[in-house]
C-alpha positions as CSV (number, residue, x, y, z in Angstrom):
1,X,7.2,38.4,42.1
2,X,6.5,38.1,45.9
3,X,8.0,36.0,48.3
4,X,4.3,34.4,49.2
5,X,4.3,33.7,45.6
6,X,7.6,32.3,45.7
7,X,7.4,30.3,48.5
8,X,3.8,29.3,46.8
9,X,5.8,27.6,44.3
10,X,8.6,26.0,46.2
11,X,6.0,24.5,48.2
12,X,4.5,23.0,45.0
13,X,7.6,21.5,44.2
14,X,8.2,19.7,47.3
15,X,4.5,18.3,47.7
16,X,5.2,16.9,43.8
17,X,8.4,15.6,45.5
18,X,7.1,13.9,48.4
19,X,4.4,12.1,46.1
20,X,6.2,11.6,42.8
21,X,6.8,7.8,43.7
22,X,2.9,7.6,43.6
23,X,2.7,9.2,40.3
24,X,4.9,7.0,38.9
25,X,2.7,3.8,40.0
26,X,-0.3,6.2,38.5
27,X,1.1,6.4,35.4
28,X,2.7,2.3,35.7
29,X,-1.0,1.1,35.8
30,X,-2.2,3.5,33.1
31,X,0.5,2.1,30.5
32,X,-0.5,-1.5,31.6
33,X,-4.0,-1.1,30.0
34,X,-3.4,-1.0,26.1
35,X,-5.1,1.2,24.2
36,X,-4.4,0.2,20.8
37,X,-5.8,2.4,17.8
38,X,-6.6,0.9,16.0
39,X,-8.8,-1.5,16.7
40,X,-9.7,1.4,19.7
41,X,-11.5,-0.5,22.2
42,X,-10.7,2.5,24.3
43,X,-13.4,2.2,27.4
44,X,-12.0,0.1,29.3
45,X,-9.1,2.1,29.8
46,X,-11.4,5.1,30.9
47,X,-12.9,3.0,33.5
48,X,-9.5,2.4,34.8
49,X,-8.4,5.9,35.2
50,X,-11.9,6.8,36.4
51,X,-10.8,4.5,39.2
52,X,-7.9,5.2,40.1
53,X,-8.3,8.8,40.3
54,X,-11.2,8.4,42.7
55,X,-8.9,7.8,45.3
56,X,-7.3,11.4,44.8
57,X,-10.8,12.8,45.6
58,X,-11.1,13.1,42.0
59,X,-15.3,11.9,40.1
60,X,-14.7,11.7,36.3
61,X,-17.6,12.3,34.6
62,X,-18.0,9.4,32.0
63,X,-19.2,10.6,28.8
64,X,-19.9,7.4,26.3
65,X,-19.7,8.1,22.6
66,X,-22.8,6.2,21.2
67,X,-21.9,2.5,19.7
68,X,-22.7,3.0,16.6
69,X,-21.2,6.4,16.1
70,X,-17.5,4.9,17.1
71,X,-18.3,1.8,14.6
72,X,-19.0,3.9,12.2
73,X,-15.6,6.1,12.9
74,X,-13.9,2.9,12.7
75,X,-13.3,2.1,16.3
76,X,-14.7,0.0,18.9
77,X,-15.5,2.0,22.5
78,X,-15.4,5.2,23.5
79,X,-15.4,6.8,27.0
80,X,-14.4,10.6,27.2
81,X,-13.9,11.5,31.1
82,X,-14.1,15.4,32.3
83,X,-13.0,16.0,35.8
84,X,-13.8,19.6,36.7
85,X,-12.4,21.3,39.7
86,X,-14.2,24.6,40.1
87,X,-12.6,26.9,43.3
88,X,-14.9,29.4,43.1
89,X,-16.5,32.5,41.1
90,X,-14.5,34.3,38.7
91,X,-11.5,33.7,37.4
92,X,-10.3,31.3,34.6
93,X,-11.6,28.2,33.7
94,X,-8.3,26.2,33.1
95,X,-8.3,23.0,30.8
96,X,-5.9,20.4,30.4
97,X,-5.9,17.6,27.9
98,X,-4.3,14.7,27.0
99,X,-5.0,11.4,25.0
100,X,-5.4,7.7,26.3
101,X,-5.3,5.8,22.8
102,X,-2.1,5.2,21.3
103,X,-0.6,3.4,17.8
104,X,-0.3,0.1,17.8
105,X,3.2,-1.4,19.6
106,X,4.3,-2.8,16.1
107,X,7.9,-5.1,16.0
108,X,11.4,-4.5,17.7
109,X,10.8,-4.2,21.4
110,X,13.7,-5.1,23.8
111,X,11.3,-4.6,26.5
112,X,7.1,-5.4,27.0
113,X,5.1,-3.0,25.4
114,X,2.8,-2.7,28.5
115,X,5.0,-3.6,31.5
116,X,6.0,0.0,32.3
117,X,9.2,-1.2,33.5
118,X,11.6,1.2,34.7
119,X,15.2,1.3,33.5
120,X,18.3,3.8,33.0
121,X,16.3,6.7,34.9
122,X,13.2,6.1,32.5
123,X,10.3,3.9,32.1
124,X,9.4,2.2,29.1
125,X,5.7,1.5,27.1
126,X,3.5,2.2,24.5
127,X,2.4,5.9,25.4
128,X,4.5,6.2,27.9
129,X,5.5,9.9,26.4
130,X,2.5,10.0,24.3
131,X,0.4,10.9,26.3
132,X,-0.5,8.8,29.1
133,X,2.4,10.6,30.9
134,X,0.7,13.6,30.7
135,X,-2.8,12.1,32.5
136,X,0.0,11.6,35.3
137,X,1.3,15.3,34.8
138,X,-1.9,16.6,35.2
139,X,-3.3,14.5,37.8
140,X,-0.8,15.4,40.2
141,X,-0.1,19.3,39.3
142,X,-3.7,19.5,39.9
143,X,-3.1,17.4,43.6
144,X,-0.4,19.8,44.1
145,X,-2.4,23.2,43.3
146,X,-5.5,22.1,45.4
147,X,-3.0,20.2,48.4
148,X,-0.8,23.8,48.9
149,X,-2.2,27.1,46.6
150,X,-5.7,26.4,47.2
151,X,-7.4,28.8,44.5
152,X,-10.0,31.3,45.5
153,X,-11.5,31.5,42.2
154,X,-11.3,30.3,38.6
155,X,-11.1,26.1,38.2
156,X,-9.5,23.9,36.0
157,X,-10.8,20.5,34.3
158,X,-9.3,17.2,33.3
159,X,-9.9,16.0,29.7
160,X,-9.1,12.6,29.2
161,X,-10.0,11.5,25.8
162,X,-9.4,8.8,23.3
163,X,-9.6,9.7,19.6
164,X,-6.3,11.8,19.1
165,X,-4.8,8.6,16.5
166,X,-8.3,9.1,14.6
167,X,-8.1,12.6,14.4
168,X,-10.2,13.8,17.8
169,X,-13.4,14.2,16.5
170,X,-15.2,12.0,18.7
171,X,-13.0,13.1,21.5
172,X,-12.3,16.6,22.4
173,X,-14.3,17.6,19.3
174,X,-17.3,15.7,20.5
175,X,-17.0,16.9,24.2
176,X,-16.9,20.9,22.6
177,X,-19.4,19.7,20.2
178,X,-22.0,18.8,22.9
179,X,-21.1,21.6,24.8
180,X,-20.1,19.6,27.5
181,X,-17.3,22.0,27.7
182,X,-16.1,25.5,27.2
183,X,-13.0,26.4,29.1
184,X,-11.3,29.8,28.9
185,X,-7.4,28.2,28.3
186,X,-6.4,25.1,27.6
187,X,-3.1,22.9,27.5
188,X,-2.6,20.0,26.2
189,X,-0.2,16.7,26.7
190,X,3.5,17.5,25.1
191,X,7.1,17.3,25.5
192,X,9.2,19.7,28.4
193,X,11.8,21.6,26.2
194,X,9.1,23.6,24.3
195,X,6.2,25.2,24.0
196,X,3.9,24.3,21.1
197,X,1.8,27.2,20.0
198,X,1.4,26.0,16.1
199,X,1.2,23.0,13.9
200,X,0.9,21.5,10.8
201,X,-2.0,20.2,9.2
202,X,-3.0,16.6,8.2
203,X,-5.2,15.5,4.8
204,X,-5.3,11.4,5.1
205,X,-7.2,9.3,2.5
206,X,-7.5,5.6,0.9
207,X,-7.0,5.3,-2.4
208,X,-8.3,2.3,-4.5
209,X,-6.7,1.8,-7.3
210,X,-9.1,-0.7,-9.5
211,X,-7.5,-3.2,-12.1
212,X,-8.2,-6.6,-13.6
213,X,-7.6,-9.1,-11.9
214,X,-6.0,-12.4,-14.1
215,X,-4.0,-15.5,-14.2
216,X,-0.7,-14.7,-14.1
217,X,0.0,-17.5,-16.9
218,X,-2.0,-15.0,-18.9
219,X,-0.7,-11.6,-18.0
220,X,-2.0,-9.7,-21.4
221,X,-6.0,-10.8,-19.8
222,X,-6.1,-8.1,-17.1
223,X,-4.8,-5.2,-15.8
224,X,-2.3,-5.0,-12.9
225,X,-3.4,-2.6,-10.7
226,X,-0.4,-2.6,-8.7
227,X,1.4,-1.5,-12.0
228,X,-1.0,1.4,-12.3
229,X,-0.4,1.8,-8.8
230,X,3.3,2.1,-8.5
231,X,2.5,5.0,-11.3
232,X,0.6,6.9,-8.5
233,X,3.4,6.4,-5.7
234,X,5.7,8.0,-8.4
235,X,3.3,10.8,-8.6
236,X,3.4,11.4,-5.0
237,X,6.9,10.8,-4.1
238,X,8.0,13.5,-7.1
239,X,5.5,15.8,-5.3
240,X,7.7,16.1,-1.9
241,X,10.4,17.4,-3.9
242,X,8.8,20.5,-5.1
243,X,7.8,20.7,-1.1
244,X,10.2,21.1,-0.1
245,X,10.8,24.3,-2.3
246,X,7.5,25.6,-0.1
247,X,8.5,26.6,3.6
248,X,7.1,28.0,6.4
249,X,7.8,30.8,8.3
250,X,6.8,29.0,11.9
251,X,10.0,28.4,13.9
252,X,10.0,24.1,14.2
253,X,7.8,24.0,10.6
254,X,9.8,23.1,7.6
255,X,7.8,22.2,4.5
256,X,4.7,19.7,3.6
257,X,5.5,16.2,2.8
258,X,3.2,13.5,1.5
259,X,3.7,9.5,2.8
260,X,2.3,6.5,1.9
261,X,1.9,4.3,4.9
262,X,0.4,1.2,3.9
263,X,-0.3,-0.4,1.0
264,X,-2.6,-3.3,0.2
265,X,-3.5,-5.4,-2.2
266,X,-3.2,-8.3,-4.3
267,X,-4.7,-12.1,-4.1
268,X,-2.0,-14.8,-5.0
269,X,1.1,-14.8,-6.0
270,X,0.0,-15.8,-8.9
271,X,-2.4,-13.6,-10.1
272,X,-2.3,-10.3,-11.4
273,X,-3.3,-8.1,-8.6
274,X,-7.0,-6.2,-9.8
275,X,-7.4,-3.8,-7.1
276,X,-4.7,-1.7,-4.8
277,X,-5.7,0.2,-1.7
278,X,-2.4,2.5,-0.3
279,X,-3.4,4.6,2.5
280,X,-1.4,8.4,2.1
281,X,-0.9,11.5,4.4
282,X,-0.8,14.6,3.3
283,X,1.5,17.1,6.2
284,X,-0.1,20.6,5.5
285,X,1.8,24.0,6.9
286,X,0.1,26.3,8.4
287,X,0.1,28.5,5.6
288,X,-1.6,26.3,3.3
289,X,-5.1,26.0,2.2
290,X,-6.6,22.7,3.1
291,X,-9.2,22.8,0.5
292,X,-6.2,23.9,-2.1
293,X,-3.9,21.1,-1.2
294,X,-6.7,18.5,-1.3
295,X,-8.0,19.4,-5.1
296,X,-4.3,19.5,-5.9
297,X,-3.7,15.9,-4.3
298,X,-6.1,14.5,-5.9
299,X,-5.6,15.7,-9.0
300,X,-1.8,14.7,-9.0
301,X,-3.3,11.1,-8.5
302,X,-6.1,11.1,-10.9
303,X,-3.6,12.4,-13.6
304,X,-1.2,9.8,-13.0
305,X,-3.8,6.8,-13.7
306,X,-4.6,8.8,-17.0
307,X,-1.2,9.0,-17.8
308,X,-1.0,5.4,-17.2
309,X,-4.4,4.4,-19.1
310,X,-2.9,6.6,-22.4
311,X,0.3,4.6,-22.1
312,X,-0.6,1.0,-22.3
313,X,-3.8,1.9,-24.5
314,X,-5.6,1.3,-21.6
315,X,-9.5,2.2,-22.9
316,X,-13.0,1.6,-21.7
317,X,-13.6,-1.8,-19.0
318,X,-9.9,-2.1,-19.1
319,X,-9.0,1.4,-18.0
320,X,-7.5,1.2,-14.6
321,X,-9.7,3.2,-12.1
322,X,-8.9,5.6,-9.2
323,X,-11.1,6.2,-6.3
324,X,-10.3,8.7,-3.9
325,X,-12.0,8.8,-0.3
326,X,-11.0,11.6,2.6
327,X,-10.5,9.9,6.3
328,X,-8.7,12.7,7.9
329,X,-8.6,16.5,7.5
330,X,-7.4,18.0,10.3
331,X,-6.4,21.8,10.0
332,X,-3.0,23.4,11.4
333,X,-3.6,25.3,14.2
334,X,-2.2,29.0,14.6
335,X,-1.9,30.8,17.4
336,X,-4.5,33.0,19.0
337,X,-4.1,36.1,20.8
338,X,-5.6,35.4,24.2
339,X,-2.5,32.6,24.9
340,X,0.2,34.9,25.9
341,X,-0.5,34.1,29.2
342,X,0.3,30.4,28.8
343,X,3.3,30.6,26.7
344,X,4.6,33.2,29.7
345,X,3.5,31.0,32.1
346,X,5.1,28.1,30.9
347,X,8.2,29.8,29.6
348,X,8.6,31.6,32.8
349,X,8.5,28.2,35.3
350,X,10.2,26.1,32.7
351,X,13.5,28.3,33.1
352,X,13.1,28.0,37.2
353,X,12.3,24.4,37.2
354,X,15.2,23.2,33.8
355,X,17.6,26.1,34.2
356,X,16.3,26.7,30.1
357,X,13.4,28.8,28.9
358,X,11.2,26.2,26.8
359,X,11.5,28.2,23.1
360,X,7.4,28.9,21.4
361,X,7.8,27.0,18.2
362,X,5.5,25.4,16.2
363,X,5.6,21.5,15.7
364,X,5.3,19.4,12.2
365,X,2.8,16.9,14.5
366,X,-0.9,17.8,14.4
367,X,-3.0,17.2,17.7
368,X,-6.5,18.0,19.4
369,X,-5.3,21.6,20.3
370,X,-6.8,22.7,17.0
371,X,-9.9,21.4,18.1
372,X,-10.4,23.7,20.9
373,X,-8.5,26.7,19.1
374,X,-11.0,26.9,16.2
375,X,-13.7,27.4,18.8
376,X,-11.8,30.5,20.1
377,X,-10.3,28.6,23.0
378,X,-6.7,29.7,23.3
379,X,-4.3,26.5,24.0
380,X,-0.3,25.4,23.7
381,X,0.8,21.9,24.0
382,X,3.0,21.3,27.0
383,X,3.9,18.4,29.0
384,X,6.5,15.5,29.8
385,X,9.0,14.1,27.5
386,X,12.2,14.9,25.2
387,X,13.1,17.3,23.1
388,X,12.1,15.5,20.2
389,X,9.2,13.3,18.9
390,X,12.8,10.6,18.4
391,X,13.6,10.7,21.3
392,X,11.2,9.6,23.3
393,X,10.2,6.7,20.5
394,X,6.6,7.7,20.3
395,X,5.6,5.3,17.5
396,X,8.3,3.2,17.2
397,X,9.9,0.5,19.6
398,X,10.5,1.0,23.1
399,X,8.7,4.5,23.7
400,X,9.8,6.2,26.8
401,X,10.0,9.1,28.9
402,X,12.1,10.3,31.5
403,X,11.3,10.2,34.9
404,X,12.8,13.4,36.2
405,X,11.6,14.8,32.6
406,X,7.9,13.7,34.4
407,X,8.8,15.1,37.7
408,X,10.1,18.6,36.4
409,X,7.0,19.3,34.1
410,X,4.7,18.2,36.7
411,X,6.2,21.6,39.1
412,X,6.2,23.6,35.9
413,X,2.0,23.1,35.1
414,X,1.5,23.1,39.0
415,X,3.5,26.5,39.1
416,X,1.7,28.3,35.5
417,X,-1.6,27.2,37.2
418,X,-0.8,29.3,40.0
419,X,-0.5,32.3,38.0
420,X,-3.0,31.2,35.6
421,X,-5.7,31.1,38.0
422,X,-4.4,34.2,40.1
């Protein structure tokens, strides 16, 4: 490596130095807009970073899902925003990606889910580490690159989208979809101590499981779906331990695993409930066969009410009923060819910048990446945070991400954008 190169790099470093106090009030005012998904009322949040990235020099393109297509999706609003940053002919067209809307804050905060206060070295807030820390990453190791390397050639865009929660079809999906996009490389919002190059899968559905509803004075009148119900879940739950008999061969992939995370149903306590809704997620490996696991799902399910019906001479109108609807297939993404020059990249300033080469593993999450990959778009996940999904509290209470985590992955994309667009 040459010294221009090198003191390329150390110069990167210091400009991300000298203005890391401003990218902490960047990222401060993003978590301070909630972006709750559901219900996804997601716009407004696009308007704001639109904003505040005007002052960098930066015009977002605003690209506005149509109404009826987000109702439809289930959510309320969505703005997709592109910044592109072309430098001139040739070269590689560089994208990186990460996602505004976020879960819910849910119970057990010690601190306010959107105050972005800063404590122990870290700051706290929903998204925090996933991913509105990496719109911050981004931002500024795109500041850096243009404020010190100043590419001849190649460019690199900005996608900041809003669907991941919902599965990212009417956010990166729907930007590649409309062509609005096409970029050569792409990386996407992660964590600092690795290098994502695979994931898993993810089959999500409702299942309605329909009874008769009855007095509860009068049990023997109707059929208690959540009875019928509890069958399934015992169906399901017996499924993840033959899983975990089937693993994979990626290095951070274990095994498939089926979940059940919400169940409703029911009208009083005293009535027998006549319809159950539980809403289950299916974790496929990479080796699986989405199409296989889903006829197998379902079949485990619809087998399980016929057990049920044959047990309690269940028959005709009072025959509990099982309907099975798809929300979510999103496939596991494997790695292409054409994204050895990210992982090297990445590995190679991620040992200069934390004194530890960031491993390539795969990662049991699923993300937008795939989105990109299946068009032939090689991509990793990369960015700021722990070196695990429970440590930085993504989901649960108090979220959070490390500020010199922040600081240290901002040099390390600033850096691989260097050499990516050499």
């Amino acid at each position: 490596m040459t010294q221009d190169r090198q003191a390329t790099y150390a110069a990167l470093d210091a400009w991300i130095d000298q203005h890391f106090d401003e990218q902490v009030r960047f990222l401060q005012a993003l978590v301070q807009v909630p972006t709750d998904t559901p219900p996804g009322n997601n716009a407004p949040h696009a308007e704001r970073t639109a904003e505040l990235i005007k002052s960098f020099g930066f015009d977002a393109e605003k690209h506005v899902v149509p109404e009826q297509e987000v109702k439809d999706y289930g959510m309320q609003s969505i703005t997709n925003l592109i910044v592109r940053r072309p430098y001139g002919d040739g070269g590689k067209t560089v994208a990186l990606n990460a996602h505004g809307d976020v879960v819910p804050p849910g119970e057990g905060w010690t601190r306010d889910p959107y105050g972005a206060e800063i404590a122990d070295g870290a700051m706290f807030g929903r998204a925090t580490a996933v991913s509105k820390s990496d719109f911050s990453t981004f931002t500024f190791a795109v500041r850096a690159l243009e404020a010190v390397a100043r590419p001849a050639k190649g460019s690199v865009e900005l996608h900041f989208t809003y669907d991941e929660e919902f599965g990212g079809i009417l956010g990166p999906g729907w930007l590649l979809e409309k062509g609005l996009t096409k970029p050569d490389l792409m990386v996407a919002a992660g964590f600092s101590y690795e290098v994502v190059t695979a994931h898993n899968g993810c089959l999500q559905m409702e299942v309605t499981i329909h009874g008769k509803m009855a007095h509860a004075a009068v049990p023997h009148t109707g059929v208690d779906a959540l009875q019928a119900a509890t069958a399934v879940l015992n169906a399901l739950y017996g499924e993840n331990v033959k899983y975990k008999q089937v693993t994979s061969k990626v290095a951070g992939i274990k095994h498939p695993y089926v979940n059940v995370g919400q169940i409703q149903g029911g009208t009083n306590t005293n009535v027998i409930p006549g319809k159950v809704v539980l809403k289950v997620d299916r974790r496929m490996i990479p080796e699986e066969n989405p199409a296989e696991v889903e006829a197998t799902i379902r079949q485990v399910m619809t087998d399980a009410i016929a057990a049920f019906n044959k047990t309690h001479g269940y028959t005709g109108e009072d025959a509990v009923r099982i309907d099975i609807k798809r929300l979510l297939l999103a496939n596991a993404m494997t790695p292409l060819p054409g994204n050895k020059p990210l992982v090297d990249a990445i590995q190679t300033h991620g040992e200069a910048v934390f004194g530890e080469k960031p491993a390539a593993v795969g990662t049991p999450l699923y993300t937008d990446v795939r989105l990109y990959v299946e068009r032939g778009i090689p991509g990793v996940i990369y960015g700021a945070g722990p070196r695990s999904v429970l440590e930085s509290h993504a989901k649960r209470a108090d979220e959070r991400v490390v500020l010199e985590d922040l600081r240290r992955a901002t040099k390390v994309v600033a850096r691989s954008l260097v050499d990516l667009l050499a």
